[in-house]
C-alpha positions in Angstrom: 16.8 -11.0 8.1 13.2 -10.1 10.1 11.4 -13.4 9.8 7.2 -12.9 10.1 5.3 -15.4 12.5 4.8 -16.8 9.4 8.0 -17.9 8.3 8.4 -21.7 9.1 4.9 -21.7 7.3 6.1 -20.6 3.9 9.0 -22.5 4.6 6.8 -25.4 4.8 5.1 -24.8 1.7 8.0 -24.4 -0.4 8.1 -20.7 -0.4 10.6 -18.9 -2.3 12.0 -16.6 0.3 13.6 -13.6 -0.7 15.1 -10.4 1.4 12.2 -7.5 1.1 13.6 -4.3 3.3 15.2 -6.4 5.7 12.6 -8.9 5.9 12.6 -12.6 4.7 9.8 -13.1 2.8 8.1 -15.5 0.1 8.4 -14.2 -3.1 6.3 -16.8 -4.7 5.0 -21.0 -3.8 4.3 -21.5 -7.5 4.5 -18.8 -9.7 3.4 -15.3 -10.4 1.3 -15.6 -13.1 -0.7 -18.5 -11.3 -0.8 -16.6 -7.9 -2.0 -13.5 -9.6 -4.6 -15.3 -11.9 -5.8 -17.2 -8.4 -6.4 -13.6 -6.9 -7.8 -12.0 -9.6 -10.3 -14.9 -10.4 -10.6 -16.4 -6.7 -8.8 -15.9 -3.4 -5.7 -14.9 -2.5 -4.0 -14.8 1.1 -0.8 -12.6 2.1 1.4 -12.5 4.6 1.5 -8.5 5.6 3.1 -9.0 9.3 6.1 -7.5 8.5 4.1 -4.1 8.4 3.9 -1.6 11.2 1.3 -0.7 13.9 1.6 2.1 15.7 -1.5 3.3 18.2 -1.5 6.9 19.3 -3.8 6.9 22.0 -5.3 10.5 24.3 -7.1 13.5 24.2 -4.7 15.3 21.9 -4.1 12.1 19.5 -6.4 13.6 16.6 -4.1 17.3 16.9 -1.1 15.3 16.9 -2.5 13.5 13.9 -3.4 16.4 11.9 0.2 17.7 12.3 1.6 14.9 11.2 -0.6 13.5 8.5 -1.4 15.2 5.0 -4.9 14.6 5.1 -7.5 16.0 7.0 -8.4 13.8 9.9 -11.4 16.0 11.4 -14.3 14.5 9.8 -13.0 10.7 10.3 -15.8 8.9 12.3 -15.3 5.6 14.6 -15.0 2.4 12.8 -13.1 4.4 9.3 -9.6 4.1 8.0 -8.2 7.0 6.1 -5.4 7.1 3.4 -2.9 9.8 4.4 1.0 10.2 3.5 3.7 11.4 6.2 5.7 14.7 4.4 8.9 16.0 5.5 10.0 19.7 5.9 10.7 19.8 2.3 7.0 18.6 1.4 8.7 14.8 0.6 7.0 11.5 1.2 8.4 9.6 4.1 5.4 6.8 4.3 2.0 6.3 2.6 -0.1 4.8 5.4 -3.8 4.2 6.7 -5.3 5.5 10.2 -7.8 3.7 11.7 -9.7 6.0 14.5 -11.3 3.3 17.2 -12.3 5.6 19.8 -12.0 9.4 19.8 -9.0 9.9 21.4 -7.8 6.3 20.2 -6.0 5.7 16.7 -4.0 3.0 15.2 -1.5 3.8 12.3 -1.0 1.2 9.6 2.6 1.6 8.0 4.6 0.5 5.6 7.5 -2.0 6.8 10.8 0.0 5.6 9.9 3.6 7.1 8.3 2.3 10.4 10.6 3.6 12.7 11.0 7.2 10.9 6.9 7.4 11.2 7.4 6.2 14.8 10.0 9.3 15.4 8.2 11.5 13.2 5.4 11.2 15.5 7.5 11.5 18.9 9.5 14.5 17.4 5.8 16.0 16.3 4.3 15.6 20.4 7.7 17.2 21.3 7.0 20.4 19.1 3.6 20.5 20.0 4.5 20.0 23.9 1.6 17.4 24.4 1.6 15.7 27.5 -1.7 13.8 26.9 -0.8 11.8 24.1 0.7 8.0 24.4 2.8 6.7 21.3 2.7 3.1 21.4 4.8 0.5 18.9 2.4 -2.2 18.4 4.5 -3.8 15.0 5.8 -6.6 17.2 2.5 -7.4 19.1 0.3 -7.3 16.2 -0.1 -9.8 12.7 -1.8 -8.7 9.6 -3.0 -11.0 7.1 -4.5 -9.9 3.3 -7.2 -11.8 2.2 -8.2 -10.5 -1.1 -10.3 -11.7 -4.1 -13.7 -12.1 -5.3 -14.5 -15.1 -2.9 -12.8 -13.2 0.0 -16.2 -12.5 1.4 -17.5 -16.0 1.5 -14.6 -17.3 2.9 -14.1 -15.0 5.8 -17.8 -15.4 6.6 -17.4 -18.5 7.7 -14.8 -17.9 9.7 -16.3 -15.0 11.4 -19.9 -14.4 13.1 -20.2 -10.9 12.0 -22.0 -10.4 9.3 -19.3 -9.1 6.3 -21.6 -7.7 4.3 -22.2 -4.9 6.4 -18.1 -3.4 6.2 -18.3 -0.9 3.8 -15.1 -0.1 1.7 -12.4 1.5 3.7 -14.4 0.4 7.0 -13.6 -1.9 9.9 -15.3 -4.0 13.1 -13.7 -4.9 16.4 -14.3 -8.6 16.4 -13.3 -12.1 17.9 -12.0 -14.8 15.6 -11.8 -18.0 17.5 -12.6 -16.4 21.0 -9.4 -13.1 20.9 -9.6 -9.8 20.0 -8.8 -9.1 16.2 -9.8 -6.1 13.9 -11.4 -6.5 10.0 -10.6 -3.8 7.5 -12.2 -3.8 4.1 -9.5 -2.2 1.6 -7.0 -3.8 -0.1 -4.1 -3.3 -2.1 -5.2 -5.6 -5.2 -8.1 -3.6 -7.0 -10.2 -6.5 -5.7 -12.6 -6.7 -3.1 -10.8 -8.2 0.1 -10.3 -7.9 3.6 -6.9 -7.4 6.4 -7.2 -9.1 9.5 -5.2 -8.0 12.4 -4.8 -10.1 15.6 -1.8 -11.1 18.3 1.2 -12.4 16.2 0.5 -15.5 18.6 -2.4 -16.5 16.5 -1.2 -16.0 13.2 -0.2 -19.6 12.6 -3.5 -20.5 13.8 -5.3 -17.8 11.3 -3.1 -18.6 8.4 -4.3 -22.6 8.4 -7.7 -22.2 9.4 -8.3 -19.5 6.4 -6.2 -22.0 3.7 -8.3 -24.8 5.6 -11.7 -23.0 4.9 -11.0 -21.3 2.0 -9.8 -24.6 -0.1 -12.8 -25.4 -1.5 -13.1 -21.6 -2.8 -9.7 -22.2 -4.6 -7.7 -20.0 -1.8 -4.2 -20.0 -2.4 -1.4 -18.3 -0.3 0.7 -15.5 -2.8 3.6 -14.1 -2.9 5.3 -10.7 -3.1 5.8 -11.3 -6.8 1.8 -11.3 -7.6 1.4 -8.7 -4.7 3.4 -6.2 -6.9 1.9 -7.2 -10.3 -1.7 -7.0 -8.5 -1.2 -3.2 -6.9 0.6 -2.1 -10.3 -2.2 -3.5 -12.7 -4.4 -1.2 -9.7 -2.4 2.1 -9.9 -1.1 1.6 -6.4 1.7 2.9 -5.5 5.3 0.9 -3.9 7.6 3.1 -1.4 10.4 3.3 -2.5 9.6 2.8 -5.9 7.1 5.6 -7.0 7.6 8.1 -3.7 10.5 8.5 -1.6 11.6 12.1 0.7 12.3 13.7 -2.5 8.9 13.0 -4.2 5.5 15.1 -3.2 2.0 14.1 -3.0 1.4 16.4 -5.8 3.9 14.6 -8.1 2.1 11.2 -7.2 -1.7 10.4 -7.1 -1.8 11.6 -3.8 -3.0 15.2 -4.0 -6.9 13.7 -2.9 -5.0 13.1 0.5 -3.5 16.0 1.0 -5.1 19.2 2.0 -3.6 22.2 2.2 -6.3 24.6 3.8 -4.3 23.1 6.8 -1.2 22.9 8.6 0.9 19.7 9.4 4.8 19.1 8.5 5.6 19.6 4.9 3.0 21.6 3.9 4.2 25.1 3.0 6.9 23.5 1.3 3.6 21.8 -0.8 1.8 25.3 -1.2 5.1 26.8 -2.9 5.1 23.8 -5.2 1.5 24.3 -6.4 2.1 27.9 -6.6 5.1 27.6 -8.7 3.6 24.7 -11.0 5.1 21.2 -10.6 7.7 20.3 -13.0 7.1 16.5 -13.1 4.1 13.9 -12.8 4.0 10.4 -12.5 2.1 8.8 -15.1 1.3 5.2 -16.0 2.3 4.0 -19.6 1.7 0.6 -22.0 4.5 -0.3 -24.2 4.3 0.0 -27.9 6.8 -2.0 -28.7 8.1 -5.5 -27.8 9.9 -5.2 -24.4 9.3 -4.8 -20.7 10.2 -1.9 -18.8 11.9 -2.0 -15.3 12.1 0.0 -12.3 15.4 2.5 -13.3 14.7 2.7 -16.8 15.2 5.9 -18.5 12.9 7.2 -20.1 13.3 9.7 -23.7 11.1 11.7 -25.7 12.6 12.7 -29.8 16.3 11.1 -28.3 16.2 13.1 -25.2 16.1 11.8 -21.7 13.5 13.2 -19.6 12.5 10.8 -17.1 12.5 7.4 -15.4 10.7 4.3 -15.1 9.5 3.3 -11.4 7.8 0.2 -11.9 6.9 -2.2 -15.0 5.8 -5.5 -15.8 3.9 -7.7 -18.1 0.4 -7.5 -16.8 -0.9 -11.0 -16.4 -4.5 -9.7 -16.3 -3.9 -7.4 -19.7 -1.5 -8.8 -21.4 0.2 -5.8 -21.9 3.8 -4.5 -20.7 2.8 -1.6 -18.5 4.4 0.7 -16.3 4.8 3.8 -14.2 7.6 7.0 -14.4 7.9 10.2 -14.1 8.0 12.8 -16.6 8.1 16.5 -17.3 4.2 17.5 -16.6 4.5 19.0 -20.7 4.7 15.6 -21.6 1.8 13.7 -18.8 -1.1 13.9 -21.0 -2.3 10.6 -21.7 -1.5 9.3 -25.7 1.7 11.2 -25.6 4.4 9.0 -27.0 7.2 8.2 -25.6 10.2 5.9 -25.8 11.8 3.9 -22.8 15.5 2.9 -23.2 15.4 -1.1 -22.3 19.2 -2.4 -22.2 20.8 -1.5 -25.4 17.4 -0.3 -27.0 15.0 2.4 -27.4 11.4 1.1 -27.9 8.1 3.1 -28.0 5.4 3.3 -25.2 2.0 5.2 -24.9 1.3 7.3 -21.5 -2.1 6.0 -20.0 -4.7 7.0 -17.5 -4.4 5.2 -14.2 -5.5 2.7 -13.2 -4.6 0.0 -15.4 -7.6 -2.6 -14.2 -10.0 -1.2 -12.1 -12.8 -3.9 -10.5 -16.6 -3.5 -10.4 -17.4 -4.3 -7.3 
């Protein structure tokens, strides 16, 4: 397995480490309802290096960009990230991922761990098509770190780590900075439904970062968290896991990703798109409560009056709600929100509710 700059410190910490796409990573230090609590309530901070960066840099970066991405990149000013997915031919989604534009020919592309390399050919097929000699493709993954800090105190923690003032980063906004005299960049997104921030810097200075933010953050009741509370945190959020709720077969407009894509232009995938609105989509993903006693996981089938009609992407027992909750996809007849359903969990059937996403949503 891939081990993150990181790895000796979770290590240290008494980290459960588990295999995540190739990667070794820390499941959990404590446990996942206290790590999720801890971010909801406090501070969390995550390990994201395993995560691709890929700059595409020149004075056709943005054209190459609009081929490539779903969304329309046009109006994206300097200092922005955008949410955009990567389609195939066939309109499927190889990679949800966030562009940051730095300069205006200068772009770096945030991607998920598992599909980096097919976004980094997707992109290098993409010049090829468009014969563009003046844009440079550069793999970044292994020079840069990323690290999540995310909760309500995330603000007053970083603040006093960094001489620019925070407060001034609007949502889905970042500054070029200097942390401890070397180049780093501060996003403010986050993939929690809290407030929080992602760092980037050289992976050489990740150790460094990683102690000094615990250090500071302490007395603020930071905690590091595992992929365990990670996936509880974005599900409670209506966020979406590759490989779980999209993959090459799914679209944007089966997913809640139809705001990022627009189809009044062109880029790989979208014709294939256009048919599939024309036509009427067939399926929807929806997010559901359980009824019943039980817990629905990812592969679960899903039935409405005895017969199977869909499948269960992700579930869990929300720590912040209480509730077993859950995404799938089913026929779009049956997507409307208090439509019953049943979801087949082991050797029984048990009764769930389709809901509005998202589950939590903060007030920021």
């Amino acid at each position: 397995m891939k081990q993150t700059p990181l790895y000796n410190k979770h290590v240290a910490l008494g980290a459960t480490i588990v295999d995540f796409g190739g990667w070794a990573m820390p499941v959990q230090y404590t446990n996942l309802i206290e790590e999720h609590h801890t971010t909801r309530e406090k501070a969390g901070l995550f390990d994201i290096c395993h995560m691709g960066e890929i700059e595409v840099q020149g004075k056709d970066a943005l054209k190459l960009l609009q081929y490539v991405m779903s969304r329309d990149l046009s109006q994206e000013k300097i200092g922005q990230l955008m949410l955009a997915v990567i389609t195939n031919e066939q309109g499927g989604i190889i990679d949800d991922l966030t562009i940051y534009k730095r300069a205006e020919d200068r772009y770096l592309v945030v991607t998920n761990a598992c599909p980096k390399d097919k976004d980094l050919n997707h992109l290098k097929k993409a010049k090829e098509i468009l014969n563009l000699s003046n844009v440079i493709i550069t793999d970044l993954s292994d020079q840069m770190g990323k690290l999540d800090l995310q909760g309500p105190k995330s603000q007053a923690i970083l603040q006093k780590f960094s001489a620019d003032d925070l407060s001034q980063i609007k949502f889905y906004h970042f500054i070029e900075t200097q942390l401890f005299d070397h180049d780093a960049i501060i996003s403010r997104s986050g993939y929690t439904g809290e407030d929080g921030f992602e760092i980037y810097m050289n992976v050489q200075y990740m150790p460094k970062l990683w102690d000094e933010l615990l250090e500071i953050g302490a007395p603020f009741g930071l905690k590091p968290i595992g992929l365990g509370a990670r996936d509880t945190l974005r599900l409670e959020a209506g966020y979406m896991l590759n490989g779980n709720e999209m993959d090459e077969t799914t679209s944007p407009l089966e997913v809640v990703y139809s705001w990022v894509t627009n189809l009044d232009k062109n880029f790989i995938g979208s014709e294939a798109i256009r048919k599939q609105k024309q036509e009427g989509l067939k399926r929807k993903l929806v997010g559901f409560e359980m009824l019943e006693r039980g817990i629905a996981r990812h592969g679960y089938k899903v039935f409405k009056n005895g017969r199977e009609i869909g499948i269960v992407t992700s579930g869990t027992l929300s720590p912040t709600l209480n509730k077993a909750i859950g995404m799938a996809f089913v026929p779009i007849d049956v997507a409307k929100p208090d439509t019953e359903i049943e979801i087949q969990i082991r050797n029984i059937t048990a009764k769930a509710k389709i809901i509005k996403l998202p589950f939590y949503k903060k007030k920021f």
